[in-house]
N, C-alpha and C positions, 0 to 999 in steps of 0.2 A: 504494500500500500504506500503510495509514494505521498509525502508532504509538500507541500508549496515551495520550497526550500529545492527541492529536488524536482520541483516541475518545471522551476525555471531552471536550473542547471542544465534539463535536458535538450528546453529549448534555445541556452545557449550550444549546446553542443552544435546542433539541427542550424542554427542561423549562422555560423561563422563557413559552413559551407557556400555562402553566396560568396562573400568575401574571397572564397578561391577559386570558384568559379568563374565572376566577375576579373580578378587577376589574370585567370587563365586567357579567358577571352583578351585582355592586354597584350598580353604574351604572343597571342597567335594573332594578333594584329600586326603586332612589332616585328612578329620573322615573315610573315608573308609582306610585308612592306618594306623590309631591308631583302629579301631574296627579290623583289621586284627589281629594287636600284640596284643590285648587283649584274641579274640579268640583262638591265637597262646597258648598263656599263662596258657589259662584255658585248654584247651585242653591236653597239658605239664603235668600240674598235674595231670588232669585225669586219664592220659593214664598211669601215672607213679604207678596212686595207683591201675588202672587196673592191671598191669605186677605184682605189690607184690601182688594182691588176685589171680595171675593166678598161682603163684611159688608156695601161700599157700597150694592149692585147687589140684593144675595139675597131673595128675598123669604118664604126659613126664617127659624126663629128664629135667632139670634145660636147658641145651645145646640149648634144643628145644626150650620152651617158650623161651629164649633168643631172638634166630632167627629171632620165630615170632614178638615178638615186633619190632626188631629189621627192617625189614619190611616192620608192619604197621608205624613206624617212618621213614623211607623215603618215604612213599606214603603221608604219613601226611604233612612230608614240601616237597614235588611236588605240593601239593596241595596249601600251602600257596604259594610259589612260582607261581606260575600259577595265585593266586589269586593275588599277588601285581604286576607281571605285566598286566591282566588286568586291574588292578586300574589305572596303569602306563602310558598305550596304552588309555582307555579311557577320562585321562586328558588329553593328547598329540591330540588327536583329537577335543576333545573340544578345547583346545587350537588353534589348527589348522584353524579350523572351525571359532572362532571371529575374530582371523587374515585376513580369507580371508572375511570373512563378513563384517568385517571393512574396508579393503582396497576397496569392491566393492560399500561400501555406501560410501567411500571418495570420489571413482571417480564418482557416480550419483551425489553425491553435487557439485562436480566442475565442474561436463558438466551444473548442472541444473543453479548454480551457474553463466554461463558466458551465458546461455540461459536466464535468467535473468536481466543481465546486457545488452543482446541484447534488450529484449523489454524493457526495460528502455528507452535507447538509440530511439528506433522507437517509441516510445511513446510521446518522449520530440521530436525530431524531427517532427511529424506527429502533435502534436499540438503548433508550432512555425509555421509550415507551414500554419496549418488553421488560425492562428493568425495572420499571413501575409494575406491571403487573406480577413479577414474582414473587407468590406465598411468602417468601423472606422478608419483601416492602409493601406489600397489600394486606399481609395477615401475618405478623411476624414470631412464630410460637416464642419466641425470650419475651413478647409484647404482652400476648395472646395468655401464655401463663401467669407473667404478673396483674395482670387485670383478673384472670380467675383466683390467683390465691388473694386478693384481694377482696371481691367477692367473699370468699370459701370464711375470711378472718372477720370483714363486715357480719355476716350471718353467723359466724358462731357466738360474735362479741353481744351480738342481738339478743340470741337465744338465753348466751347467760345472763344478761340486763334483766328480760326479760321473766324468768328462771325468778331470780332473786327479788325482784318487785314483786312480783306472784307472793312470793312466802310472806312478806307482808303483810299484803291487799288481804289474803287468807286468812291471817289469825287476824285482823281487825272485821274481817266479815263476820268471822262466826263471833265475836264478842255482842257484835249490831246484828246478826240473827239473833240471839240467845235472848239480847233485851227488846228484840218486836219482833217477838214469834208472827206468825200467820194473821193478819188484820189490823194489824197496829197503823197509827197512822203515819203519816212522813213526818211529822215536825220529833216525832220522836226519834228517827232515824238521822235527820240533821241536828238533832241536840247532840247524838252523840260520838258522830263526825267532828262538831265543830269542837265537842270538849277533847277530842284524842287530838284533833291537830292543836289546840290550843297549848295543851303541855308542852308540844315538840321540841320549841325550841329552848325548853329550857330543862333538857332530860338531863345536862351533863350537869348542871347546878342543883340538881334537884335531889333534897337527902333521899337514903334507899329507905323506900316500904317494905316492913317486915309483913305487914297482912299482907294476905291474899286478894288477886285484882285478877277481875276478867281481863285487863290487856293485858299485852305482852310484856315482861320485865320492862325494867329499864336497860340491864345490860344485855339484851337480846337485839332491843332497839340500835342501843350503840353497837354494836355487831354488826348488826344488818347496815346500819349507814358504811362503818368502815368496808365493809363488802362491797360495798355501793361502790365507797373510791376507788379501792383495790382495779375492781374492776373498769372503772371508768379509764383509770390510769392502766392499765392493760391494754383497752383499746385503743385510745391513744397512739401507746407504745406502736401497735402492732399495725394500727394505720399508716404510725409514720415509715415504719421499716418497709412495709408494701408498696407507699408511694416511694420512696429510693428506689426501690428495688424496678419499679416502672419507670421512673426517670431514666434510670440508666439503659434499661433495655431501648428506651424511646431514641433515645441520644447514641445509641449505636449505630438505629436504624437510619438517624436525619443523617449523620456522621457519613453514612453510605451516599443516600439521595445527594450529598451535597457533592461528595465527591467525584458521583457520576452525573451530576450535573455540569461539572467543572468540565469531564472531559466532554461533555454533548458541546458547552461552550467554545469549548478549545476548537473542536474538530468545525464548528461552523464558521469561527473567525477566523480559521487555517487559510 
């Protein structure tokens, strides 16, 4: 999987080929247009020492052989003429020709280029997505268990709350059955409501009775409150450790998301 870093590198590699191309084409300007004036050259002399063996030999007038040299030297340089613009027209198209081959491999690199960059982009997307939805980040059993022993400690902390108030509420019922049996009226039943809660709060100041009393002792009472805290303070306790214990599982799971979020970022800003 290559990085942007290495996309261009490639396409440096791919672009410095114009550059020797383009040279080359220099190149084969430069020798077919110095072989031209060479041949120009040699030919010059030839032709030169042709004309004195034709003056020697001729049996025209001097006028004539003139002429004809005369002539064959402009059909000679037509010809070189005709040869360097060939040469001339044939760089010029080569030339032409890298330009537009170059410009047409610039624009496939930058369409393939940003096609590219789209599948990056749906790549890092499409596995951020699946990343989401794995069991580990959608339902995380470290999550999944502290939310249930959570639960499991709420409900039991309940049950004994619950337990223990019971044994209370009980022995002040059957004291308030006992004194309005079957038909009694309500004010007799809030007399003796209000006089049980009225002691309450002054059970710990309050000398010990040696006779006998329909309620509950005093030190049963004190019991029962201390019970009370004991357990309030238990659950408490046992809330707060449950919530740690979900914290940290939570903060594993973001700890992930965050991370694979970082790299969804990374690979789209590539």
């Amino acid at each position: 999987q290559m990085d942007a870093f290495e996309l261009r590198d490639a396409w440096y590699t791919v672009s410095v080929e114009f550059s020797a191309r383009t040279h080359g084409i220099d190149t084969l300007e430069s020798a077919l247009t110095e072989a031209s004036s060479r041949c120009s050259s040699r030919l010059a002399a030839t032709f030169s020492k042709v004309v004195d063996a034709l003056l020697a030999v001729a049996h025209l007038p001097r006028s004539e052989v003139e002429r004809y040299a005369l002539e064959e030297t402009s059909t000679l340089n037509r010809s070189f003429l005709d040869d360097k613009r060939a040469t001339t027209e044939l760089a010029r198209r080569l030339r032409a020709r890298e330009v537009l081959g170059e410009s047409a491999r610039r624009d496939a690199w930058v369409a393939a280029t940003k096609r590219w960059r789209e599948l990056r982009v749906e790549k890092a997307v499409d596995e951020f997505d699946a990343f989401l939805k794995n069991e580990r980040v959608s339902n995380p059993p470290a999550v999944q268990k502290a939310y249930e022993a959570l639960a499991a400690d709420q409900r039991a902390a309940h049950t004994a709350l619950a337990t223990h108030v019971a044994k209370m509420r009980n022995a002040f019922r059957a004291v308030v059955d006992d004194e309005n049996p079957p038909g009694a009226n309500a004010s007799s039943f809030a007399n003796v409501t209000t006089s049980a809660v009225s002691i309450a709060p002054d059970l710990r100041s309050t000398p010990r009775v040696t006779h006998s009393s329909p309620f509950p002792s005093l030190e049963a009472v004190v019991r029962w409150r201390e019970g009370m805290d004991t357990r309030l303070d238990a659950w408490d306790a046992a809330a707060a450790e449950d919530v740690r214990a979900l914290e940290d599982a939570t903060r594993d799971v973001d700890e992930d998301v965050a991370a694979a979020l970082a790299r969804a970022a990374a690979a789209v800003a590539a």
